[in-house]
ROMIFI-343024 format. One record per residue: x, y, z of N, C-alpha, C in turn; residue in one letter. Coordinates in nm, 4 decimals, padded with zeros to 6 digits. Layout:
BEGIN
<<X Y Z> <X Y Z> <X Y Z> "A">
...
//
This chain:
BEGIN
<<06.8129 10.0475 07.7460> <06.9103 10.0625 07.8530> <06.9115 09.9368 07.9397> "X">
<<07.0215 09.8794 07.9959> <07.0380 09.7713 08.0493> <06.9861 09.8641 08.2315> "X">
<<06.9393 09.6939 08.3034> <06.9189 09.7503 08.4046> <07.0039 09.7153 08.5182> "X">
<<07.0123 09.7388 08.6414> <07.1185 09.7261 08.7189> <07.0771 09.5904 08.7122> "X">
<<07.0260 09.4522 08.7644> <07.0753 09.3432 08.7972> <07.0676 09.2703 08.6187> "X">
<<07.1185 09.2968 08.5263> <07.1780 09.2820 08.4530> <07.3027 09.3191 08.4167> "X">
<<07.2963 09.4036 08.4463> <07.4504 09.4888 08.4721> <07.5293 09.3931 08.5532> "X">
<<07.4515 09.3547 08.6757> <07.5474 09.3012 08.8130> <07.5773 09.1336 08.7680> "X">
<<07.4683 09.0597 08.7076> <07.4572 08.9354 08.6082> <07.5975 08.9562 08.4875> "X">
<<07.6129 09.0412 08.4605> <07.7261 09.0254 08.3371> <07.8527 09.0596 08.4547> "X">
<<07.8686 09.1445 08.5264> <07.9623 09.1348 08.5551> <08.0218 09.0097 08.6494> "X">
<<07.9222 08.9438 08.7005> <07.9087 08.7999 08.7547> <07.9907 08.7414 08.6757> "X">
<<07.9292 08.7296 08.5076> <07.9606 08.6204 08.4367> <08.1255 08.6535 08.3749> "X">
<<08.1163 08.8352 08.3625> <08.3055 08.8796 08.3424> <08.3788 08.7897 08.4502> "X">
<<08.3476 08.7882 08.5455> <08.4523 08.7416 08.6868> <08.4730 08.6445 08.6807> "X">
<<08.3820 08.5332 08.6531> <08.4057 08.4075 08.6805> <08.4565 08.3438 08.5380> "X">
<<08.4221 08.4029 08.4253> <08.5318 08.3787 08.3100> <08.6628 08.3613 08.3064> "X">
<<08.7158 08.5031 08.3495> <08.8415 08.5376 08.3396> <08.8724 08.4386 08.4394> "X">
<<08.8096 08.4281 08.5372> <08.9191 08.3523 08.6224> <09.0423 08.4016 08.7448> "X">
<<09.0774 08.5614 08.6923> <09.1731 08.5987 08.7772> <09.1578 08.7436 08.7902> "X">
<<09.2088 08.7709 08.8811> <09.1840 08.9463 08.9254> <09.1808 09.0252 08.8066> "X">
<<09.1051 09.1120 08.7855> <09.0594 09.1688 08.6929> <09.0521 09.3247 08.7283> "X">
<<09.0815 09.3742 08.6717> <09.0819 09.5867 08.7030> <08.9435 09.6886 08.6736> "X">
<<08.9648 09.7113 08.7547> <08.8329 09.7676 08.7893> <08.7869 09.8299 08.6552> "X">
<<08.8570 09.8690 08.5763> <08.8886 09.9579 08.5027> <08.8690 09.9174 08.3176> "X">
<<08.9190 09.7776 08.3504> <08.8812 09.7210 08.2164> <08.7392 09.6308 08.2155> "X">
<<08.6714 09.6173 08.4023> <08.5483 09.5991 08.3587> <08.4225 09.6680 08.3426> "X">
<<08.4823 09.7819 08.3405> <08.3889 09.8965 08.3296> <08.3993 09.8947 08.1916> "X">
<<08.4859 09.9219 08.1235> <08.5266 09.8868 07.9724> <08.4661 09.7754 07.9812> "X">
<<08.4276 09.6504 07.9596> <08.3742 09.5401 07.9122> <08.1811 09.5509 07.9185> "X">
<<08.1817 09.6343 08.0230> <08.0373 09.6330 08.0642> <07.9284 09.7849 07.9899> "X">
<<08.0781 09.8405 07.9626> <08.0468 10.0059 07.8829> <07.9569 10.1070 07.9654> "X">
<<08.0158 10.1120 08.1025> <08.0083 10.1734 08.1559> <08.0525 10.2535 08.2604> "X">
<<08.0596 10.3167 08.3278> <08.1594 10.4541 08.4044> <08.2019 10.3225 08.5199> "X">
<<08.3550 10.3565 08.5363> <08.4453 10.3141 08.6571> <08.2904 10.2977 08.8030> "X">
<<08.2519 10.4144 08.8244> <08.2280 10.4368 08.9311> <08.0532 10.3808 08.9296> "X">
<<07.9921 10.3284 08.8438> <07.9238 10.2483 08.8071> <07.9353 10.0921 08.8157> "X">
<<08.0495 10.1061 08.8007> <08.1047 09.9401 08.7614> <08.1244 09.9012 08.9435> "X">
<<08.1956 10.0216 09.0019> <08.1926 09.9791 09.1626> <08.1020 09.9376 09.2358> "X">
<<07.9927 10.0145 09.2130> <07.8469 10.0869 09.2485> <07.8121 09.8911 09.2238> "X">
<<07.8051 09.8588 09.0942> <07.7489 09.7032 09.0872> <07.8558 09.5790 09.1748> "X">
<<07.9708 09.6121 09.1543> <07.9990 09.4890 09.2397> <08.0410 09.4897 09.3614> "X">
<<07.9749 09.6199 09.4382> <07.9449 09.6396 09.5850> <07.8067 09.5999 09.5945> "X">
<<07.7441 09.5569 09.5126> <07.5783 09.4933 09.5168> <07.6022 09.3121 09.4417> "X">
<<07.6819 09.3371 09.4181> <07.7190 09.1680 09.3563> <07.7794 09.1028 09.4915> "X">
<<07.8655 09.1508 09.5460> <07.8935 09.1023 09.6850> <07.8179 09.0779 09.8027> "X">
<<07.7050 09.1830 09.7944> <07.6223 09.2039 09.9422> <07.5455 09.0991 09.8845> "X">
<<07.5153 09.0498 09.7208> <07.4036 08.9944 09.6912> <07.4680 08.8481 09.7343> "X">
<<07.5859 08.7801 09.7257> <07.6536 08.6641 09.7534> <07.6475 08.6517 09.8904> "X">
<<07.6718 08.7328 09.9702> <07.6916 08.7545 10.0867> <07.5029 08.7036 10.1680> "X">
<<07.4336 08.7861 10.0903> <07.3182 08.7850 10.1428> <07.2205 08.6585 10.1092> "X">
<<07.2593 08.5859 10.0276> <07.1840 08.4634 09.9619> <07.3323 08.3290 10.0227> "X">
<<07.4317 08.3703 10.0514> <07.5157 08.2933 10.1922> <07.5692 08.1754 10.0844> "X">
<<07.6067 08.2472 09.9219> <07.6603 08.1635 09.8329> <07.8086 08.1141 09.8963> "X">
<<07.8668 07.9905 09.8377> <07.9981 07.9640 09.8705> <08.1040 08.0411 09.7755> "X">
<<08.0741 08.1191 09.7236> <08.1381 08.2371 09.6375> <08.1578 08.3617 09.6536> "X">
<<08.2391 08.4098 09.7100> <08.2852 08.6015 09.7451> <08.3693 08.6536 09.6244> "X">
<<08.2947 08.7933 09.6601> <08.3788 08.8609 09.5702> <08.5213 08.9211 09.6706> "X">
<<08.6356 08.8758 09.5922> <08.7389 08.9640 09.6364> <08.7820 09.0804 09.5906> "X">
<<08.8581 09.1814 09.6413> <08.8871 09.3151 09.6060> <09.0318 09.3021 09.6444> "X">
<<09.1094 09.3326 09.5205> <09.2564 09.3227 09.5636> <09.3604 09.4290 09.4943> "X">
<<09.3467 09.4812 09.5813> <09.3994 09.6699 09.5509> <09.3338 09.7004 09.4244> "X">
<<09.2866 09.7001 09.3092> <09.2172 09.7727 09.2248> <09.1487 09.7191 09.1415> "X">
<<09.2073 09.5435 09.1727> <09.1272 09.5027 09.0772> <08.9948 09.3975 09.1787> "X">
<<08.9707 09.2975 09.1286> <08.8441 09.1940 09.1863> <08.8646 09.0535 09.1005> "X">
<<08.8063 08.9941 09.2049> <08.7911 08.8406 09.1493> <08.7051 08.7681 09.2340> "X">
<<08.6191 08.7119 09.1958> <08.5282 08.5825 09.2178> <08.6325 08.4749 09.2898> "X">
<<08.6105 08.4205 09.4322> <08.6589 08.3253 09.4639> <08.5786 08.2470 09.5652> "X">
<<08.5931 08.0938 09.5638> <08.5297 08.0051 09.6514> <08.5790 08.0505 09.7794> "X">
<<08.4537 08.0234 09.8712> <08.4941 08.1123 10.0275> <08.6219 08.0127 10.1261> "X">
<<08.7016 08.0309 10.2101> <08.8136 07.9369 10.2636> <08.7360 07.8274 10.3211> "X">
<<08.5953 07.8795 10.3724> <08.5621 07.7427 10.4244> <08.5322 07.6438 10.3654> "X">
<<08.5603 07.6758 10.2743> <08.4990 07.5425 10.1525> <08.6360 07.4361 10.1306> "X">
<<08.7421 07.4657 10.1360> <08.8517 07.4461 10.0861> <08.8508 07.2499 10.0917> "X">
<<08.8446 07.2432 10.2151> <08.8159 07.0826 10.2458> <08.7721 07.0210 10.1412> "X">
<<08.6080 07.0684 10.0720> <08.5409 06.9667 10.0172> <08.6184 06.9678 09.8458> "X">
<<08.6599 07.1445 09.8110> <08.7369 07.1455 09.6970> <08.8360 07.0745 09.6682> "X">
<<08.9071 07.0449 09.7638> <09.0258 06.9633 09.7556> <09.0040 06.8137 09.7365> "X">
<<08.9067 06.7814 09.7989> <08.8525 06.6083 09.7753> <08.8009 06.6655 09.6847> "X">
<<08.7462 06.7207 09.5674> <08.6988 06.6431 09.4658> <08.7907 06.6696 09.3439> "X">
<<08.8821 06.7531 09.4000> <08.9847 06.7785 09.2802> <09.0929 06.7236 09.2800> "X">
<<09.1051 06.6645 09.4460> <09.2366 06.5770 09.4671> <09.3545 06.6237 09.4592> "X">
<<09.3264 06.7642 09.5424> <09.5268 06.8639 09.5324> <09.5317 06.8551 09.6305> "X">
<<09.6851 06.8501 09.6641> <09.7751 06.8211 09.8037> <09.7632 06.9402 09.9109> "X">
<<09.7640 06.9196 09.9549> <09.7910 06.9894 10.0493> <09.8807 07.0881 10.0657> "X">
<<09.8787 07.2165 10.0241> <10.0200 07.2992 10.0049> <10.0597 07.3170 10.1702> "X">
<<10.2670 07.2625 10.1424> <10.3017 07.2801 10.2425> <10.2930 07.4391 10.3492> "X">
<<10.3006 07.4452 10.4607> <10.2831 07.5586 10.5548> <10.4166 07.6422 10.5257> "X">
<<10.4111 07.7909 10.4966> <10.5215 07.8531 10.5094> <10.5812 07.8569 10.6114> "X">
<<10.7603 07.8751 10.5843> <10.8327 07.8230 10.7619> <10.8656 07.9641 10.7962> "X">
<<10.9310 07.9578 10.8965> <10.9678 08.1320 10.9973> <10.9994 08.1617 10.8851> "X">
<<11.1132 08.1244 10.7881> <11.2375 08.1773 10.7103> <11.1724 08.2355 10.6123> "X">
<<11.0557 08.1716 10.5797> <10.9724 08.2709 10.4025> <10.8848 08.3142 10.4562> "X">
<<10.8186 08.3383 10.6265> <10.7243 08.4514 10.6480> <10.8381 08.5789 10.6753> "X">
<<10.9126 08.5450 10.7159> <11.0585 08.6402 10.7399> <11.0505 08.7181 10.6232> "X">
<<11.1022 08.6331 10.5054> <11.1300 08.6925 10.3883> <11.0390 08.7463 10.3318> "X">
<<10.9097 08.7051 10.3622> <10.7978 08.7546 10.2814> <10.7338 08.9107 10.3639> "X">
<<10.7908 08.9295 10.4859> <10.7447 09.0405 10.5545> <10.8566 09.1846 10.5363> "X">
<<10.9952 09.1097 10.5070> <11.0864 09.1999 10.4876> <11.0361 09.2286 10.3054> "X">
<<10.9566 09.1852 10.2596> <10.9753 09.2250 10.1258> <10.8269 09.3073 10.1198> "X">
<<10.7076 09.2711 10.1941> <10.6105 09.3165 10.2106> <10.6193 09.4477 10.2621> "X">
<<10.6788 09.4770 10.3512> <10.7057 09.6553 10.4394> <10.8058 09.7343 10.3322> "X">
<<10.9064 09.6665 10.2184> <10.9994 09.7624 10.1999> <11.0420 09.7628 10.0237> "X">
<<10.8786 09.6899 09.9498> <10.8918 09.6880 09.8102> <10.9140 09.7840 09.7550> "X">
<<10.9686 09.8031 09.6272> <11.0404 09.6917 09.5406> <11.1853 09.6952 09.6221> "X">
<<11.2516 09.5326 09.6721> <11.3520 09.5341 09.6995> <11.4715 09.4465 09.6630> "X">
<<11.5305 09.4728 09.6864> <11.6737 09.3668 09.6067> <11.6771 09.2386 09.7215> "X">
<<11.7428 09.0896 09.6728> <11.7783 08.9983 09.7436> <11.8825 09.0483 09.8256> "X">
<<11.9755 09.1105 09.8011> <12.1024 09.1755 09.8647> <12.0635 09.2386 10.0359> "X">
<<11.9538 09.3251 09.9844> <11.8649 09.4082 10.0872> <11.8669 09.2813 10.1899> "X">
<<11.7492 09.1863 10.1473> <11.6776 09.0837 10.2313> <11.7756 09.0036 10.2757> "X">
<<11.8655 09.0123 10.2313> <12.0047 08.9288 10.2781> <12.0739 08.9876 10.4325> "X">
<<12.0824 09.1032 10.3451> <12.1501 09.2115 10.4559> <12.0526 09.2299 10.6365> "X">
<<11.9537 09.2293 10.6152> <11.8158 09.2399 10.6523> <11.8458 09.0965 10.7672> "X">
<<11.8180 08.9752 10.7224> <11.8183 08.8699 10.7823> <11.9510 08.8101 10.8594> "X">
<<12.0460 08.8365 10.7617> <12.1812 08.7842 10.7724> <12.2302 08.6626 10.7100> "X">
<<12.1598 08.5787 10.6449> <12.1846 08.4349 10.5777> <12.1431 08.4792 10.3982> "X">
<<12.1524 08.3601 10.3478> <12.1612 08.3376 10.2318> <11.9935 08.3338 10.2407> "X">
<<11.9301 08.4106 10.1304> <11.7931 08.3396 10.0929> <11.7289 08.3211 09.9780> "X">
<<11.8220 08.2926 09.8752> <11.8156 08.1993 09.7548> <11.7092 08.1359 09.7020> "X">
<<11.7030 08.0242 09.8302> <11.6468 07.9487 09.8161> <11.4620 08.0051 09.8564> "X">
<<11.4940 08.0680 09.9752> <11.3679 08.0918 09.9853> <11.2946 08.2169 09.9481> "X">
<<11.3821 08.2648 09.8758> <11.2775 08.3668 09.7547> <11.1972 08.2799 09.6636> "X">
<<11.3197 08.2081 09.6045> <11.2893 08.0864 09.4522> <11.1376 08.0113 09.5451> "X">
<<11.1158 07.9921 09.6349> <11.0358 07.9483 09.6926> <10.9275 08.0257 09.7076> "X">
<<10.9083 08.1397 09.7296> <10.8302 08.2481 09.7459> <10.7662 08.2800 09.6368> "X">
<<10.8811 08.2457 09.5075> <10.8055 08.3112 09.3965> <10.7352 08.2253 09.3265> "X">
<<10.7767 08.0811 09.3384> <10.7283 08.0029 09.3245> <10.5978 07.9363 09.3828> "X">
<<10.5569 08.0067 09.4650> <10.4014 07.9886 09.5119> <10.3086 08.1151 09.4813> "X">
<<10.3739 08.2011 09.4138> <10.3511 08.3628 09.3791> <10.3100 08.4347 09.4430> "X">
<<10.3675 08.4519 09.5541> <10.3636 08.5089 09.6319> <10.4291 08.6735 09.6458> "X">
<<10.5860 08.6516 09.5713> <10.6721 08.7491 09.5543> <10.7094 08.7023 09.3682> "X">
<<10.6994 08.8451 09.3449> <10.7328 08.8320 09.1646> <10.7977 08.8705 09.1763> "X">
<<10.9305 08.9161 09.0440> <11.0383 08.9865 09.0072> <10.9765 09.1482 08.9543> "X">
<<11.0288 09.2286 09.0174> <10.9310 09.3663 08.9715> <10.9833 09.4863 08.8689> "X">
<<11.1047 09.3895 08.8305> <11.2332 09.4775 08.7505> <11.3405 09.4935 08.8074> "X">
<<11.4526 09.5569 08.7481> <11.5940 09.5916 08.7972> <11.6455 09.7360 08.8353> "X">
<<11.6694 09.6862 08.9183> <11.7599 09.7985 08.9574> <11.9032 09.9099 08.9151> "X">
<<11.8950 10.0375 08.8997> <11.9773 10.0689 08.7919> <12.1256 10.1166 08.8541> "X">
<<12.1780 10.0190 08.9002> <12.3120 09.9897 08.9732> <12.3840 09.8682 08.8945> "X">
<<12.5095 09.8746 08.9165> <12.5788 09.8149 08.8135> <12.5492 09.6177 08.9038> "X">
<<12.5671 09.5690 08.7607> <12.5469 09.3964 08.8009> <12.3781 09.4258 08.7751> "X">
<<12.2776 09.5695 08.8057> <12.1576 09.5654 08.7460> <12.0862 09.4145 08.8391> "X">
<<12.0479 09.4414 09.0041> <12.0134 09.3614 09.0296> <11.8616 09.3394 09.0226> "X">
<<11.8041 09.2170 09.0260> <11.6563 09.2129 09.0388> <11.5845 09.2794 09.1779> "X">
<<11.4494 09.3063 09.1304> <11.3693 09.4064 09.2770> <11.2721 09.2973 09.2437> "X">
<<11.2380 09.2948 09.3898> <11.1510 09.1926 09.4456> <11.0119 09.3069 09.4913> "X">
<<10.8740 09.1883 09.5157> <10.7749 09.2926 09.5365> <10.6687 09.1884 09.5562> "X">
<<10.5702 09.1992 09.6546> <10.4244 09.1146 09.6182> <10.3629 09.0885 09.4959> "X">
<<10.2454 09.0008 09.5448> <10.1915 08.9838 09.4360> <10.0092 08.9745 09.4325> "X">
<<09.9090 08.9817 09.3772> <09.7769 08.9812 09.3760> <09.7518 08.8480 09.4723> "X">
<<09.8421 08.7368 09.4909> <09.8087 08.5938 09.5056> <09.8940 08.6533 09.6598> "X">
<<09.9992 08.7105 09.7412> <09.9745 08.7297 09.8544> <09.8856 08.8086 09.9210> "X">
<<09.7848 08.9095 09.8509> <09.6667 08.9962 09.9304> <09.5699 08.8687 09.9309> "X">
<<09.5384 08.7625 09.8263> <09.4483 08.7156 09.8468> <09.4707 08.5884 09.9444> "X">
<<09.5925 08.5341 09.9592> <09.6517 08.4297 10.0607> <09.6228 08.5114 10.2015> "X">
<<09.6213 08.6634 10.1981> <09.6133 08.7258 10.3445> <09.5291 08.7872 10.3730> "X">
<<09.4287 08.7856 10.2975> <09.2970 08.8011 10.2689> <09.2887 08.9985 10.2644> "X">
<<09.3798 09.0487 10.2627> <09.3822 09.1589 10.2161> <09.3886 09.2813 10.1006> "X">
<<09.2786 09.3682 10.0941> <09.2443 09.4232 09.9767> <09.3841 09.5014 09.9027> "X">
<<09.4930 09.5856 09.9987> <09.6072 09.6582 10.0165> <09.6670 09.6635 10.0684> "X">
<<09.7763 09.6758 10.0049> <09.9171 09.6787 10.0788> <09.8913 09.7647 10.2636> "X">
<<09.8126 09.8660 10.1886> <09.8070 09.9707 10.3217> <09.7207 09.9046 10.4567> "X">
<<09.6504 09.7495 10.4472> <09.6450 09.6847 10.5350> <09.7091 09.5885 10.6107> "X">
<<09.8167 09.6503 10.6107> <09.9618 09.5702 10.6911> <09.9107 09.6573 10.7923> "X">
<<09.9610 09.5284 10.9138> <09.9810 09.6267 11.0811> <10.0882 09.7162 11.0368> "X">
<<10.0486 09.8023 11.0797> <10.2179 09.9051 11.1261> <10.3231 09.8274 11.1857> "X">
<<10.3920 09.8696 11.1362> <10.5978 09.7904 11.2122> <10.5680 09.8690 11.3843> "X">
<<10.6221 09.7919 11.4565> <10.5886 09.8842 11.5934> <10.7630 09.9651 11.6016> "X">
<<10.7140 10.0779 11.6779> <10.8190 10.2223 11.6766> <10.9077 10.1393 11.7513> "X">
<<11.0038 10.1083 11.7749> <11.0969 10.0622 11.8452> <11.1895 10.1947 11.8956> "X">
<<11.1892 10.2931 11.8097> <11.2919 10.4064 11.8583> <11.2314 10.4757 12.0219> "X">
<<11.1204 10.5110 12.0632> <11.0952 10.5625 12.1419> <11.1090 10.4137 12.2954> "X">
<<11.1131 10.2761 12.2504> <11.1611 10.1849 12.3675> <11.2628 10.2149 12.3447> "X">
<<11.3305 10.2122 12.2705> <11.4977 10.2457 12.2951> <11.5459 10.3802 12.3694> "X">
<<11.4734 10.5062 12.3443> <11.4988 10.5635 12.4120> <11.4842 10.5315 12.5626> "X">
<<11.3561 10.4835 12.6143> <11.3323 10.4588 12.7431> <11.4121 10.3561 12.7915> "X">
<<11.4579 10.2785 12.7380> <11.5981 10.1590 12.8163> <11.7005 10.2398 12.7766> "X">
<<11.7503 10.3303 12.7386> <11.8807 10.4482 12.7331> <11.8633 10.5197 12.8701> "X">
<<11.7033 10.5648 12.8785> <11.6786 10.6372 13.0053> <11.7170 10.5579 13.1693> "X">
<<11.6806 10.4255 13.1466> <11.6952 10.3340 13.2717> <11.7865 10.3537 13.2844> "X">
<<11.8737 10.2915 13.1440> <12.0108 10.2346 13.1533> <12.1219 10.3435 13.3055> "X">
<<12.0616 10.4888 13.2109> <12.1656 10.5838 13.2675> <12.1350 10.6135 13.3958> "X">
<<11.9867 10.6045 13.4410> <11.9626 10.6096 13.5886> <11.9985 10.5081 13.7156> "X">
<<12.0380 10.4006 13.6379> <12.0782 10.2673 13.6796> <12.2907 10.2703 13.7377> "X">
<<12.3187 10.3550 13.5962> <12.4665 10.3630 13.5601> <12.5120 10.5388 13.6570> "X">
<<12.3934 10.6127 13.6736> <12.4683 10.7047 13.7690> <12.4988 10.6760 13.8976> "X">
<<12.5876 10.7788 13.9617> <12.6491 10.7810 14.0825> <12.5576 10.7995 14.1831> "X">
<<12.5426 10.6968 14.2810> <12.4491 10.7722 14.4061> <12.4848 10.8923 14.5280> "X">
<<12.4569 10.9747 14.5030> <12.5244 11.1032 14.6414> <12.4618 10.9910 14.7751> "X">
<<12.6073 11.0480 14.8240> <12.5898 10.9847 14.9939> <12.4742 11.0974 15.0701> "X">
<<12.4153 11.0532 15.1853> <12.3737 11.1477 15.2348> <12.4192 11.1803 15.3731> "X">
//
């Protein structure tokens, strides 16, 4: 029988193979052993990175995981690999990327409608840093494309799930209360 830090050693060496988010599910399959086993080790593969203060974390990104160099490192990675500097996203593709984040899978039409301008360009841009993939079509005539995140925006936002978005704030209940001013403002004053 294999023992746990062999167990946690192979699944080390699964992660950093593959290279890219990986499912919980097929490394339990690789390691031949139960889902909830396979968790059990790389919730001890993490504390163990964590606890020996490696420049390597494990990420968790909605179901699956991946091995990645920690952000603070990024500086020295970049000098020795010599990649540019990826430009900063502008208002217009955090815009787009938040209207597509709260209301996946959605059409360009939507995000159009949504913003009010053309954003063409800055989807093609979005998807192009993979951020937003194509997630299939929609079954309306012309059959438009649905837009949707991607594994590479939880890990750009350092979040495990979707379900760690702030909440949208309620705007209906301020609206009621400036309806309320409004009309206390707009009634008649009795003389006295």
């Amino acid at each position: 029988m294999v023992n746990a830090s062999e167990l946690q050693a192979a699944a080390e060496a699964v992660l950093f193979s593959v290279g890219e988010p990986l499912e919980l599910a097929k490394l339990a399959e690789a390691l031949e052993i139960e889902e909830g086993t396979a968790e059990q080790i790389l919730m001890n593969l993490s504390a163990s990175l964590e606890e020996r203060k490696s420049g390597i974390t494990l990420l968790k990104l909605d179901d699956k995981y991946q091995l990645s160099s920690k952000s603070k490192y990024a500086p020295q990675i970049r000098n020795v690999m010599e990649l540019k500097r990826n430009a900063p996203l502008s208002p217009a593709a955090f815009e787009v990327l938040a209207v597509v984040a709260y209301n996946q899978p959605i059409t360009k039409a939507y995000i159009e409608q949504v913003r009010g301008v053309d954003c063409s360009g800055v989807i093609a841009t979005l998807c192009q840093k993979q951020l937003i993939e194509e997630k299939g079509r929609l079954e309306l005539p012309g059959r438009p494309l649905l837009y949707g995140t991607t594994p590479e925006f939880l890990r750009c936002f350092s979040i495990s799930s979707l379900d760690e978005l702030p909440p949208l704030p309620d705007h209906s209940s301020e609206q009621q209360e400036e309806n309320a001013e409004a009309e206390e403002n707009t009634e008649p004053k009795e003389e006295a």
